[in-house]
C-alpha positions, 0 to 999 in steps of 0.5 A: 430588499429580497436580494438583500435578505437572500444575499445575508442568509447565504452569508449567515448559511455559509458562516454557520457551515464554516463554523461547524467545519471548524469545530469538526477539525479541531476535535478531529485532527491532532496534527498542527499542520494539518488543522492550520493548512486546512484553516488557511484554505477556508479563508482564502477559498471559503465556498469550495474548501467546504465542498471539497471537504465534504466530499473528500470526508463524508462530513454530512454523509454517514457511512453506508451499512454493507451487510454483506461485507459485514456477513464476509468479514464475520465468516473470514473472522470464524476461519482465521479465528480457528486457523489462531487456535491452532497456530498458539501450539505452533508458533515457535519466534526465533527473534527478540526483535519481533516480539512486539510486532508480532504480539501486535498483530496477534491481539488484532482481529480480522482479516487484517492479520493471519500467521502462517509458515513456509519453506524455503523453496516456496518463495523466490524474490525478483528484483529484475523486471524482465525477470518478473514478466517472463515468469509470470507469462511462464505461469499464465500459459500452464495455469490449469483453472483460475488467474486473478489479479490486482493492479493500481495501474496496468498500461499496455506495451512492451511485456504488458501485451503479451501478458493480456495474449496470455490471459485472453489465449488463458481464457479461451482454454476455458479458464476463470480469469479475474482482475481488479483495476483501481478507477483512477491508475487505471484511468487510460487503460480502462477507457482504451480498446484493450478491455473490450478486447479482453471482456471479449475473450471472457476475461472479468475486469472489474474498476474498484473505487470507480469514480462517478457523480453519485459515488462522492456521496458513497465514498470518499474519492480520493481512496484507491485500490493501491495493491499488486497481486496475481494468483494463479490456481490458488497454489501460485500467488505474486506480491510486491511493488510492481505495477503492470507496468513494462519500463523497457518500453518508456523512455523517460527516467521517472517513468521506469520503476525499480520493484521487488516481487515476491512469488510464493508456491503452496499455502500461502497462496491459499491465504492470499485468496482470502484477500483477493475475495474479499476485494472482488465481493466489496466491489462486486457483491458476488462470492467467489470463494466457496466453503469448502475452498476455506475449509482446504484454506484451514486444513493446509495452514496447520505446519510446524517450522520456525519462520513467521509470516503474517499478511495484513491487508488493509481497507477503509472498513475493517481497520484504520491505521493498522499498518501505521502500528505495525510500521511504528512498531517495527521502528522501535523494536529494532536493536541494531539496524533499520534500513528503509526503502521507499519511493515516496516519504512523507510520514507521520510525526510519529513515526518520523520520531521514532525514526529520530529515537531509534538512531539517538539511541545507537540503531544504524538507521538507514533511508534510501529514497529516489533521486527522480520521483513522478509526483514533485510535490513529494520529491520537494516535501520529502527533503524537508524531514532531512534536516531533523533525521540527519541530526539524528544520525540517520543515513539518507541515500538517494538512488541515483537511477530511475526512480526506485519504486521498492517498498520494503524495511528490514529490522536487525537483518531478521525482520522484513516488511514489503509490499505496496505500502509508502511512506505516506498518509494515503498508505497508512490511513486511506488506501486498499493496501497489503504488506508482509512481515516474515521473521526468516533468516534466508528471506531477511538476507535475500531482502538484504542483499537487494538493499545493499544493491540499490544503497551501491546505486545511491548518492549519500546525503552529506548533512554539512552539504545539506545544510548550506544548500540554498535558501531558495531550497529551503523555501520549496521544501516548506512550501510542499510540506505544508501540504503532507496531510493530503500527499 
């Protein structure tokens, strides 16, 4: 009789439990697809959908106050607020396009948005991986006093070892050397012998979103830090979509990645700072940048020139679907031509409608995806939006070697956007991530001519062909988009 009035509360518990998360998603949640798969998972697997969730969403765990992120943020808020003041008398745009992307990241506030201008001589884009590791060890072996890094993933071999030598040899010559390594890219790395080696040398290597039993109750688990930046001095700063990844030293296709990275001299560097102490202080506690380096941060932004640079950085506490906005904006506002470049495509109704929008009504749209893609789940889903952008008239091209891991979108040949953000929910909405907008002729043409590069390489995606492929095809496609929310 006991087991049978137990065995019914856990029933009625696990019912009402259901119910509650039920009316949570439907209040939550305006995509369809999303509110159905996750209904579905609950009737089939009841008891470990609601765990997961719970987990993955904190529904009955509030989020922690950080004061002293809230403390970074409001200090972070007074610079950029007076770097503002000074950058309405100057700021000068050339481009109609980017009126409306610009005007939205004026109005936000925050580290999340931060204008500034450069010269031409101060940056040099890399789409040469080879390239890339030689100078960066070039900038290592001279740095004078400080090197910091973020990395998704950082696995050792080929060029990766000599850039660890140049970092333990950089702080055995009494340099301050910083990195952060995401939990879960890092996962291989972190647990092999090659940090304990560096630790040894004095290099500081700190796991962000580490992943721990307790921690699913602090944050959500499938957060990640997902940027790759170096800075070097505060006067040299690497951005971009490569990882610490050598792909000379592997074999396999989908494991040697196409990237850009973006090296910048001077101010900007100074700016990029700021990010990199934000990251360290949310995962240490400690600060790492003074008051007088954001008092040299202000007094060396203040420059009257035409371009327009703005770095956003996003995280989970300061600013949710930002770069979203941005992303859907840039679409609309292009005139003339949109081209895309990105290794994995999964987006939001939103934007795969302003997508379809800008092309009806006359901007040649063109998507350059990967042939080879490391997750199947996306390469499978990602076909399913074909359909609808090929009727739309949008261009699909699909690289035809390795796998291009570039992330980057270019309006009218005058606007470019890169960095580390996908076509995806995760980069959107979830992960640590950071892109650039820059409104410059010389650095639009540069972006151009590497797109042009990669579309050469590319196999085009013929829509009649594409319509009569196979109803198996169709059914995989479906099936893997079914779970987009989660990709």
């Amino acid at each position: 009789m006991f087991k049978f009035f137990f065995l019914n509360l856990i029933i009625i518990f696990l019912f009402l439990i259901t119910l509650i998360l039920i009316e949570y998603i439907l209040l939550k949640y305006n995509s369809k697809t999303y509110i159905i798969i996750i209904l579905f998972l609950i009737y089939i697997f009841p008891i470990l959908v609601i765990f997961v969730y719970i987990f993955l969403t904190k529904l009955f765990f509030k989020k922690l106050k950080n004061k002293k992120i809230k403390i970074l943020k409001s200090l972070i808020n007074n610079i950029i607020n007076e770097i503002k003041k000074k950058q309405k008398k100057s700021y000068n745009q050339k481009y109609t396009v980017a009126i409306p992307l610009f005007n939205l990241l004026i109005k936000k506030n925050g580290i999340n948005e931060i204008n500034i201008f450069f010269k031409k001589k101060e940056f040099k884009v890399f789409s040469n991986t080879k390239k890339i590791f030689k100078k960066i060890i070039y900038d290592i072996k001279y740095a004078k006093y400080k090197i910091e890094m973020i990395f998704y993933i950082w696995k050792q071999g080929g060029m990766v070892d000599k850039v660890m030598k140049a970092l333990i040899n950089a702080s055995k010559r009494g340099l301050c050397c910083r990195i952060i390594l995401d939990s879960i890219g890092c996962f291989s790395f972190l647990y092999s012998k090659y940090p304990k080696i560096m630790r040894k040398a004095g290099i500081e290597i700190v796991e962000a979103f580490k992943i721990n039993v307790f921690g699913v109750f602090l944050r959500r688990i499938d957060i990640r830090q997902h940027k790759k930046l170096i800075l070097i001095d505060n006067n040299i700063s690497y951005i971009g979509s490569m990882n610490m990844i050598d792909n000379n030293y592997y074999k396999n296709k989908i494991n040697k990645f196409i990237d850009i990275m973006i090296r910048f001299e001077g101010k900007i560097s100074n700016i990029m700072s700021i990010v990199y102490g934000f990251d360290w202080e949310m995962e240490t506690g400690k600060r790492i940048i003074s008051k007088k380096q954001y008092k040299n941060i202000k007094e060396s932004l203040y420059h009257k020139k035409n371009q327009n640079f703005h770095i956003i950085s996003s995280e989970l506490i300061i600013s949710k679907k930002l770069i979203h906005d941005v992303f859907l904006t840039a679409i609309y506002s292009a005139k003339k031509k949109l081209v895309i470049t990105t290794p994995y495509f999964v987006p939001t109704n939103n934007l795969i409608k302003a997508i379809c929008d800008v092309s009806l009504k006359g901007v040649e749209v063109i998507i350059v995806l990967s042939k080879y893609n490391d997750s199947l789940m996306v390469l499978w889903a990602s076909k399913y939006f074909y359909n609808n952008l090929l009727k739309s008239g949008v261009k699909i091209y699909e690289f035809k070697k390795f796998l291009l891991h570039t992330k980057s979108l270019l309006i009218d040949d005058k606007v470019s956007i890169l960095g580390t953000v996908n076509f995806d929910i995760r980069s959107f909405c979830l992960n640590s991530e950071i892109i650039l907008v820059i409104e410059d002729n010389n650095f639009s043409s540069i972006i151009s001519q590497i797109q042009k590069k990669y579309i050469k390489k590319s196999k085009f995606v013929n829509f009649i062909k594409w319509k009569n492929r196979s109803f198996l095809c169709m059914v995989i496609e479906y099936f893997f988009f079914l779970f987009n929310p989660i990709l």
